[in-house]
GUMI-296864 format. One record per residue (C-alpha): x, y, z; residue in one letter. Coordinates in steps of 0.05 Angstrom, whole numbers, m for minus. Layout:
<nodes>
+--------+--------+--------+--------+
|     px |     py |     pz | residu |
+--------+--------+--------+--------+
|      X |      Y |      Z |      a |
...
+--------+--------+--------+--------+
</nodes>
This chain:
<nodes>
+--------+--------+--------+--------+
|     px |     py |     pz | residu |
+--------+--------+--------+--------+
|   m479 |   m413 |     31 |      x |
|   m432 |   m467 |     58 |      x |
|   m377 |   m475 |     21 |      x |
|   m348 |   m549 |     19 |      x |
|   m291 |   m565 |     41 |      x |
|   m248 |   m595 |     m6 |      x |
|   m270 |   m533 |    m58 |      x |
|   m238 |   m488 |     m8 |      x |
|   m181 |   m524 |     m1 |      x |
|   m168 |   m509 |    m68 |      x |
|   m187 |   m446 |    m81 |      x |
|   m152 |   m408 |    m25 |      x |
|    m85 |   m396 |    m59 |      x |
|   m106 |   m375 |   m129 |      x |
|   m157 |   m325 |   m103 |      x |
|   m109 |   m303 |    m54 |      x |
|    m62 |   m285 |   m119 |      x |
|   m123 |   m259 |   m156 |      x |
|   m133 |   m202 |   m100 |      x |
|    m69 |   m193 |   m103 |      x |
|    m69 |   m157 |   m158 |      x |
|   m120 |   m109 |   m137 |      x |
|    m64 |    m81 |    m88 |      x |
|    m11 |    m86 |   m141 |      x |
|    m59 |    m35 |   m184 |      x |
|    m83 |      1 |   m123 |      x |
|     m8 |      9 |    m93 |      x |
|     55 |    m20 |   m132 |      x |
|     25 |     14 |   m204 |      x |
|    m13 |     70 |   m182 |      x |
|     32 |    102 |   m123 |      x |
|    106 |     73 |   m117 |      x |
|    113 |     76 |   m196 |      x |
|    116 |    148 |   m185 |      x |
|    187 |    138 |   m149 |      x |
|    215 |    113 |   m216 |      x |
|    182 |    162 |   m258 |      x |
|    202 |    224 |   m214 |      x |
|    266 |    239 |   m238 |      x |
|    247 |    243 |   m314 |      x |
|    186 |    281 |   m289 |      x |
|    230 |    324 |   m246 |      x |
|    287 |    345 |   m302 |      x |
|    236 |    356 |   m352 |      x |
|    189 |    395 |   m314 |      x |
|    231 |    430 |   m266 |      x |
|    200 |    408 |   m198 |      x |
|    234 |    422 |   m133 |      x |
|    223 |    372 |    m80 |      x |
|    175 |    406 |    m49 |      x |
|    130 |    400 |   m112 |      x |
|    153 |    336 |   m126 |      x |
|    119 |    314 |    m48 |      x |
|     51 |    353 |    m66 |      x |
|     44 |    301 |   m123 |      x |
|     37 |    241 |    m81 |      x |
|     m1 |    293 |    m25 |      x |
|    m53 |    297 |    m68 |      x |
|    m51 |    224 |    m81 |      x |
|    m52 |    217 |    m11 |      x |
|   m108 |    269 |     m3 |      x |
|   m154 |    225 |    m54 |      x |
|   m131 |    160 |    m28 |      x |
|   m168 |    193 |     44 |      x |
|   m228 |    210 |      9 |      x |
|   m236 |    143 |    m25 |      x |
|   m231 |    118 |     47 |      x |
|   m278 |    164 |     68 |      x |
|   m333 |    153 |     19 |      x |
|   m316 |     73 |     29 |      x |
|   m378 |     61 |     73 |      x |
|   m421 |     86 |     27 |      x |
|   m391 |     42 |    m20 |      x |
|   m403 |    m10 |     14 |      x |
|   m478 |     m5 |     39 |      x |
|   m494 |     m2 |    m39 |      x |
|   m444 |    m47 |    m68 |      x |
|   m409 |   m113 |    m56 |      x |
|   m330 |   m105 |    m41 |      x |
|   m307 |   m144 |   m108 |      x |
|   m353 |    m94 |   m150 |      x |
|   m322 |    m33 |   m111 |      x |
|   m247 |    m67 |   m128 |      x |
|   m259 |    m75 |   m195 |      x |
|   m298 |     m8 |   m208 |      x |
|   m240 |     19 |   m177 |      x |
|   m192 |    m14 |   m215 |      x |
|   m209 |     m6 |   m276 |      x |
|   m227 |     75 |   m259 |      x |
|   m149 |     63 |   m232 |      x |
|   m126 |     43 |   m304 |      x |
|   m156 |    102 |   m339 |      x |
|   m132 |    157 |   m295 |      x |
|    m65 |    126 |   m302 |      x |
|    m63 |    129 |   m375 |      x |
|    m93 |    202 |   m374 |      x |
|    m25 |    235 |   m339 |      x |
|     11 |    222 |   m407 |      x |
|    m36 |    281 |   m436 |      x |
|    m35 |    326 |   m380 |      x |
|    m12 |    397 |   m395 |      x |
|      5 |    427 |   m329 |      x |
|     24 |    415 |   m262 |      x |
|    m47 |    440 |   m247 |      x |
|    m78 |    382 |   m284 |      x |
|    m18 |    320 |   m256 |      x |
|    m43 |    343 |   m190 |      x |
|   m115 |    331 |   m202 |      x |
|   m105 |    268 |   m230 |      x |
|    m60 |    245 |   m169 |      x |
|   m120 |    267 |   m139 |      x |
|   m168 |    221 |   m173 |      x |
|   m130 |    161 |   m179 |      x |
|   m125 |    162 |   m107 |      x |
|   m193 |    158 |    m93 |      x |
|   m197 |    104 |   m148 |      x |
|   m143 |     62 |   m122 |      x |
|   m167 |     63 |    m44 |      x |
|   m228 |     32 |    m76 |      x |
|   m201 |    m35 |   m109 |      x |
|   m156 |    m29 |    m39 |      x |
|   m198 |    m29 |     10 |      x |
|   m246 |    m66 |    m30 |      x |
|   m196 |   m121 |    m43 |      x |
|   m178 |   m118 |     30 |      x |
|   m241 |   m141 |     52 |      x |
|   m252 |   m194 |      6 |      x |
|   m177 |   m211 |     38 |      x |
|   m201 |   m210 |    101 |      x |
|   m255 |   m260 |     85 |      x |
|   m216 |   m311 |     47 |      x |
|   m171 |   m314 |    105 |      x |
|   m220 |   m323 |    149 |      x |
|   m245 |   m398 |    118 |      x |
|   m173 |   m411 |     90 |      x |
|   m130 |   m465 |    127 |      x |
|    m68 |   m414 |    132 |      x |
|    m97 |   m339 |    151 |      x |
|    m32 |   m302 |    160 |      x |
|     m6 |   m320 |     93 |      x |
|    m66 |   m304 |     57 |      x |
|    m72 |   m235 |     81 |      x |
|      1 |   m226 |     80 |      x |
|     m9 |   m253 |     m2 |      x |
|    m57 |   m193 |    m10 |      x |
|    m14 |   m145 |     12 |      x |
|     41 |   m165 |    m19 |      x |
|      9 |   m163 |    m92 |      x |
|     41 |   m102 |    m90 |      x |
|    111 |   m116 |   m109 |      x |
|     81 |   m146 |   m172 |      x |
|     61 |    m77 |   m187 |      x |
|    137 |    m65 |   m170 |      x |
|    165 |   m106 |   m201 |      x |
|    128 |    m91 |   m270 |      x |
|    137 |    m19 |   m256 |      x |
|    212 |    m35 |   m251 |      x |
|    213 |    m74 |   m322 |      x |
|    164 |    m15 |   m354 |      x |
|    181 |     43 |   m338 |      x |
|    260 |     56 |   m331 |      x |
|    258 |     44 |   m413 |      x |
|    200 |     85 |   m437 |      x |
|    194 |    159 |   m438 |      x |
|    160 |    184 |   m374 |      x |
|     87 |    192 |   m419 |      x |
|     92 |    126 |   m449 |      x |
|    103 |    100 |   m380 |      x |
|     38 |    123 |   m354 |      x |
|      4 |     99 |   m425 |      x |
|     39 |     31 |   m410 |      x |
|     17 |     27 |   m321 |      x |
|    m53 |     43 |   m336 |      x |
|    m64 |    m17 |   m393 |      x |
|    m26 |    m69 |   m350 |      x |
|    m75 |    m43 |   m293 |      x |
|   m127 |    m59 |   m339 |      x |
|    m97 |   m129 |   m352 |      x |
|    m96 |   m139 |   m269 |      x |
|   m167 |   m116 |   m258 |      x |
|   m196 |   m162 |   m305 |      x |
|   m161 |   m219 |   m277 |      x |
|   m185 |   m198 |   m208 |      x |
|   m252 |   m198 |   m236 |      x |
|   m253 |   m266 |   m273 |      x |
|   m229 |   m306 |   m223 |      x |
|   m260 |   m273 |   m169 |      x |
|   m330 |   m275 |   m197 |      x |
|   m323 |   m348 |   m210 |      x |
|   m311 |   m355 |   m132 |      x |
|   m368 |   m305 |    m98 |      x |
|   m392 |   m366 |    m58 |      x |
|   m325 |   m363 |    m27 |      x |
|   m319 |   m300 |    m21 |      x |
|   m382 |   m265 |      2 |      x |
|   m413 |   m260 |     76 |      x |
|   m475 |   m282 |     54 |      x |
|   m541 |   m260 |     92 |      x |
|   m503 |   m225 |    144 |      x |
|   m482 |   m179 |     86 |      x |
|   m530 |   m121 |    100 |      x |
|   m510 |   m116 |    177 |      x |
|   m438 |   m115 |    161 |      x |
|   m445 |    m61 |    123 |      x |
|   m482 |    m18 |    183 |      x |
|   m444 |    m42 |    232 |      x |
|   m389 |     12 |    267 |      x |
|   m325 |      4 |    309 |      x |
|   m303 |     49 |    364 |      x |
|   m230 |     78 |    357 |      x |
|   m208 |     91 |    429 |      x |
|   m190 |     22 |    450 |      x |
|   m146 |     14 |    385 |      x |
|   m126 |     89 |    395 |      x |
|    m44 |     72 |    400 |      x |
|    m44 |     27 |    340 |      x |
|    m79 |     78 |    304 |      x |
|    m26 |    129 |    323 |      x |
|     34 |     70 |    311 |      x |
|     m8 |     72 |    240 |      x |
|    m18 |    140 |    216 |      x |
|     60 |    151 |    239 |      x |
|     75 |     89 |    190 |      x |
|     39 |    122 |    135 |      x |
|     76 |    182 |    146 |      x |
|    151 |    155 |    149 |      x |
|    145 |    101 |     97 |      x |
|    114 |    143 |     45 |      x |
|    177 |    188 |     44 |      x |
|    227 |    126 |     24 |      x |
|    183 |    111 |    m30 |      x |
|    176 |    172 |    m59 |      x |
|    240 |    195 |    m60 |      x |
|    296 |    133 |    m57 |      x |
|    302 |    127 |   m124 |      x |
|    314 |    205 |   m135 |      x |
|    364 |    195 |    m71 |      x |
|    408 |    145 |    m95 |      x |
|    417 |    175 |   m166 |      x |
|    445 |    239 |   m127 |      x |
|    485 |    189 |    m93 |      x |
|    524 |    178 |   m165 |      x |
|    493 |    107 |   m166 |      x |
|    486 |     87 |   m248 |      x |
|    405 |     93 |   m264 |      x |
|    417 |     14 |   m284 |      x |
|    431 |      0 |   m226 |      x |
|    385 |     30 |   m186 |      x |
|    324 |      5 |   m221 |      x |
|    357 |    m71 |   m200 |      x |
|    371 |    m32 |   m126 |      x |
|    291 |    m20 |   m133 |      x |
|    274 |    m84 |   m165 |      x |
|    307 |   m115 |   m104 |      x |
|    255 |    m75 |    m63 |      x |
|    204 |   m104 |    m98 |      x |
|    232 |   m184 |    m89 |      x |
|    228 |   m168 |    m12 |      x |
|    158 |   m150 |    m12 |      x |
|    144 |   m218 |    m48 |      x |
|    173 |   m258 |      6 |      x |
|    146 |   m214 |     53 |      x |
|     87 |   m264 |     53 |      x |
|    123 |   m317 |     71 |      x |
|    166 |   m287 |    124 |      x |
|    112 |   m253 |    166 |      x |
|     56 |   m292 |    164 |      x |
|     75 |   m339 |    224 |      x |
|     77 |   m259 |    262 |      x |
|      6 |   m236 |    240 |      x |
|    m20 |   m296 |    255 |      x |
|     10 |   m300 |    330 |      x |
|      7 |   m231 |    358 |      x |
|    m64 |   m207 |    371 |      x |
|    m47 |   m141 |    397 |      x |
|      1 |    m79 |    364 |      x |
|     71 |   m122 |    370 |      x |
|     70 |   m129 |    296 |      x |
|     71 |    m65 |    275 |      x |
|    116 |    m39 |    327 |      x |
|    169 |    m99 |    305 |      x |
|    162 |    m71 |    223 |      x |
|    166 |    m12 |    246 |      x |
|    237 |    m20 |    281 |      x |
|    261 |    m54 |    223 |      x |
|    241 |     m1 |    168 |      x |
|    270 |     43 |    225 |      x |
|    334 |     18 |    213 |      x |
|    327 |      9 |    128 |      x |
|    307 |     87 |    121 |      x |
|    369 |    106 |    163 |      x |
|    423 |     54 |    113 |      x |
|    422 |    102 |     60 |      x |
|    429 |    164 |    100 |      x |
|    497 |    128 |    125 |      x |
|    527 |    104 |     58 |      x |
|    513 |     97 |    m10 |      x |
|    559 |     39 |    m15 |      x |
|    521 |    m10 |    m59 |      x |
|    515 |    m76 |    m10 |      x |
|    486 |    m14 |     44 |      x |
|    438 |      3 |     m3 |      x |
|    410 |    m65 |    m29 |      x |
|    415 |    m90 |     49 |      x |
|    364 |    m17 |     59 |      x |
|    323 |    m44 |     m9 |      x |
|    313 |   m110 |     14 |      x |
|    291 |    m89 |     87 |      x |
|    250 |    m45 |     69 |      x |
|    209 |    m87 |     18 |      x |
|    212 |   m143 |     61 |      x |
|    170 |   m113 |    113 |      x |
|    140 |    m41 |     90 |      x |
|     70 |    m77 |     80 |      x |
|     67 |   m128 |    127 |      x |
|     51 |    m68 |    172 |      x |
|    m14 |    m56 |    125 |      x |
|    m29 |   m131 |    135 |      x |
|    m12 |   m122 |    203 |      x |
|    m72 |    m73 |    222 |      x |
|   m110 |   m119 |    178 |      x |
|    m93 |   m185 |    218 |      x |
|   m115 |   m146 |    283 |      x |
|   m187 |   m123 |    255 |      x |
|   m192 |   m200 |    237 |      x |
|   m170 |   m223 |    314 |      x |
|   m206 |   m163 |    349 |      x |
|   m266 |   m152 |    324 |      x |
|   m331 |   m197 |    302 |      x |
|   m331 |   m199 |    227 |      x |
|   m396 |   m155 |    215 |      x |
|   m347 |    m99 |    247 |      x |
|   m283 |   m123 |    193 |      x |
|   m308 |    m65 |    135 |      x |
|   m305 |    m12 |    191 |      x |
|   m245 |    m26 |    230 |      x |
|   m206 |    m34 |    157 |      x |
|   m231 |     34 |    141 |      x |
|   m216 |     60 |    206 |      x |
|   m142 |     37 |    185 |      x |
|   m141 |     66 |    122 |      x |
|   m163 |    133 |    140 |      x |
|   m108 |    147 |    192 |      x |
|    m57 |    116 |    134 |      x |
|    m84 |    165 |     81 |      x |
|    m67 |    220 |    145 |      x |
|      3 |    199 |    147 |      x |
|     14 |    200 |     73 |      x |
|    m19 |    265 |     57 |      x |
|     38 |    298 |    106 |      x |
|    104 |    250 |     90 |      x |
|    113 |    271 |     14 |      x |
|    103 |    342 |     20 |      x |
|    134 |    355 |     92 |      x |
|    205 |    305 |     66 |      x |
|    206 |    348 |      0 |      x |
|    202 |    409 |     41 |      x |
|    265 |    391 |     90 |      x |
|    296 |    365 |     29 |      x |
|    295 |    424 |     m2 |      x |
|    335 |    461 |     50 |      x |
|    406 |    447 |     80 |      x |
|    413 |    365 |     69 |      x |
|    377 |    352 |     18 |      x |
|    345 |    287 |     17 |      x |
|    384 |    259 |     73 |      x |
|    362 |    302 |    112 |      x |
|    277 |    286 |     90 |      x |
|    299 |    217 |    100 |      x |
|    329 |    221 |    175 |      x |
|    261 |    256 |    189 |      x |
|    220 |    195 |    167 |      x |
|    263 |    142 |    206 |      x |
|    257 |    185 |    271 |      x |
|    173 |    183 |    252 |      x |
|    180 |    105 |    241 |      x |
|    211 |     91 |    304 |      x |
|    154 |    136 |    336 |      x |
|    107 |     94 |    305 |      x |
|    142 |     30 |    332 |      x |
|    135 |     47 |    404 |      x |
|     63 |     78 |    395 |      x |
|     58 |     13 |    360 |      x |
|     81 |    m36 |    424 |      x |
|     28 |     m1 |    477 |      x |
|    m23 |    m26 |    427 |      x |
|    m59 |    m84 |    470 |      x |
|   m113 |   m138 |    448 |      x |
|   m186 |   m112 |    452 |      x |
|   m240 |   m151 |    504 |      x |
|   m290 |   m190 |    476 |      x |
|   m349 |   m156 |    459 |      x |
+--------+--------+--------+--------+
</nodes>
C-alpha cells in the first residue's frame, strides 16, 4: 500500500517516539535499571562482583537466545506483534523479581526477561528500520529509536533510588506495561506505514552473509562487551568513590539526558558514513568516558564521563542499524539486524561476569573498568577497517 505523502509527513516523528519506547522497555527498564538497583541488591544479599556480573550474564545469555529464536519469530509473526508480545512478557518478568526467593530464581528471571526484551528490541528495530526508510530525515529516526532508551533511564532514575529494591521491580515492570501499550496503540493505528507489504513473506526468508561485514561485527561484539561493564557497575563505582547516593542518581540521570540528545547529535553521522566509521568514532569516545572515572572521582570528571557516555553508548546500536539500512536490500534488513544482535548478546554475556571477576581481585572496580576501555578501543579500530558492501 502507498502511503501518501502528506500522511507520512506527519506521522514520522510520533511513531518514531512510539518505538521508542519499545527500546526504553527492552533496554533503559529492563537492563541498565539493574545498575541502580545493584547496590541495595548487593548489601542485602551479599553478592560479590563476580555474582553481581552473572546477573546481567544471564540477561545477556537470554537476550542471545531471543536473538536467536528472532527468525522464527519473524516468519510467523509481524515485527510490531513480536515487540509488543515481548513487551508486555518484558513487564511481567520484571515485576516477578520482587518475589524471587533465591539467587537461583533472580538468575532465571534475568534469564527470561532477556529473551523477552530482545523481542520488543529487535522487533521494534525493524519497524525502525522501516519508518526510516520512507521518512524525510532517516538518521534521526533511527537514532530516535535507539535513544528511547534513556526514557527508560531516566524513569528508572526517578523510580527506583526511592523505593525499596522489590518495590522497584513491582514499579519497572507496570511502567513497562504503560510503554508497551502505547507502542501498541499508536503503532497499530499506523501498520500502513509501517509494514513491507507483499514483499513481507520474502523478507522474512531472506539471509545475509557475515564475512563481508566480518570487522564491524568484531568492532560490535567488542562494543557489547566493554559498554556493558560501565553500565553495570558505575553506579556501584562511584558510591565506593564516597560520592553521596543523591548525587549519583543526578550523575546517572545526566547519563540518561545524553542519550536523549544522542539523536540529535549523531544523526547527521549515521546518515553520512556507509561503511564501519561510525562505530569506530563511538567507540573512541566511550573509550575515553570509561577511562574518566578510573582517573578521578572529582565530580565535574565524573558528569563529563556520564554525559559522554550517554551521549554516544547507543548511537553505536543505531550505528550497525544505519549500515544494514545502506548495505543491504531491505528484504535482507530482519537478517542483517539479527546478525547484529547476536554478536551484541556475545559481548554482553562475557563483559558483566569477566569485569566483576577482575573487580573482585586487586583494583577493584577500577581495575574491571580499565579492562572495558582497553576492549572499546579494540572495538574502535576493528570498527574503522569496516568498509561499504558492493551492490548485490
Amino acid at each position: 500500500m502507498t502511503v501518501p505523502p502528506q500522511t507520512l509527513s506527519r506521522t514520522p516523528l510520533l511513531l518514531a517516539f512510539a518505538l521508542a519506547l519499545a527500546a526504553a522497555v527492552s533496554l533503559g527498564l529492563a537492563r541498565f535499571s539493574y545498575a541502580l538497583l545493584l547496590p541495595p541488591m548487593r548489601a542485602e544479599l551479599r553478592w560479590s562482583y563476580f555474582t553481581a556480573g552473572v546477573m546481567n550474564t544471564a540477561n545477556a545469555a537470554g537476550y542471545l537466545l531471543g536473538a536467536l529464536l528472532a527468525p522464527r519469530w519473524f516468519a510467523r509473526h509481524d515485527a510490531l506483534r513480536i515487540a509488543v508480545g515481548g513487551g508486555l512478557a518484558t513487564a511481567a518478568i520484571l515485576a516477578a523479581h520482587a518475589f524471587a526467593a533465591s539467587d537461583a530464581a533472580l538468575v532465571a528471571l534475568r534469564t527470561l526477561a532477556g529473551v523477552a526484551s530482545a523481542a520488543t528490541f529487535v522487533g521494534g528495530g525493524l519497524l525502525a528500520a522501516r519508518l526510516s526508510a520512507r521518512a524525510p530525515h532517516p538518521g534521526l529516526v533511527v537514532g530516535l529509536y535507539y535513544g528511547g532508551a534513556s526514557l527508560g533511564i531516566l524513569g528508572s532514575t526517578a523510580l527506583v533510588p526511592p523505593l525499596p529494591w522489590r518495590d522497584a521491580w513491582i514499579a519497572l515492570g507496570g511502567v513497562s506495561c504503560a510503554c508497551t501499550l502505547v507502542t501498541w496503540g499508536v503503532s497499530r493505528a499506523a501498520r500502513d506505514v509501517l509494514q513491507t507489504g507483499p514483499d513481507a513473506p520474502v523478507a522474512r526468508r531472506q539471509g545475509v552473509r557475515w564475512t563481508p561485514m566480518a570487522m564491524l561485527l568484531i568492532g560490535y561484539l567488542l562494543f557489547g562487551f566493554g559498554y556493558i561493564g560501565y553500565m553495570t557497575f558505575i553506579v556501584t563505582l562511584l558510591r565506593e568513590q564516597g560520592i553521596a547516593p543523591g548525587r549519583v542518581d543526578a550523575f546517572y540521570g545526566l547519563l540518561g539526558a545524553g542519550v536523549v540528545a544522542s539523536s540529535w547529535i549523531w544523526a547527521g553521522v549515521l546518515q553520512r558514513f556507509r561503511g564501519g566509521q561510525a562505530l569506530a568514532l563511538l567507540n573512541a569516545i566511550l573509550t575515553l568516558a570509561t577511562l574518566l572515572p578510573v582517573l578521578s572521582g572529582a565530580p565535574v570528571v565524573v558528569a563529563s564521563s556520564c554525559v559522554l557516555f550517554g551521549g554516544t553508548f547507543l548511537s553505536v546500536v543505531a550505528s550497525t542499524t544505519a549500515f544494514v539500512r545502506h548495505n543491504l536490500p531491505p528484504v535482507a534488513w530482519a537478517a542483517g539486524i539479527g546478525a547484529f544482535t547476536i554478536v551484541f548478546a556475545l559481548g554482553q554475556i562475557l563483559g558483566p561476569s569477566l569485569t566483576g571477576h577482575l573487580a573482585d581481585g586487586p583494583g577493584g572496580l577500577q581495575r574491571g573498568f580499565l579492562c572495558s576501555a582497553i576492549v572499546l578501543a579494540l572495538g574502535a579500530a576493528f570498527g574503522s577497517r569496516q568498509r561499504p558492501l558492493k551492490a548485490g
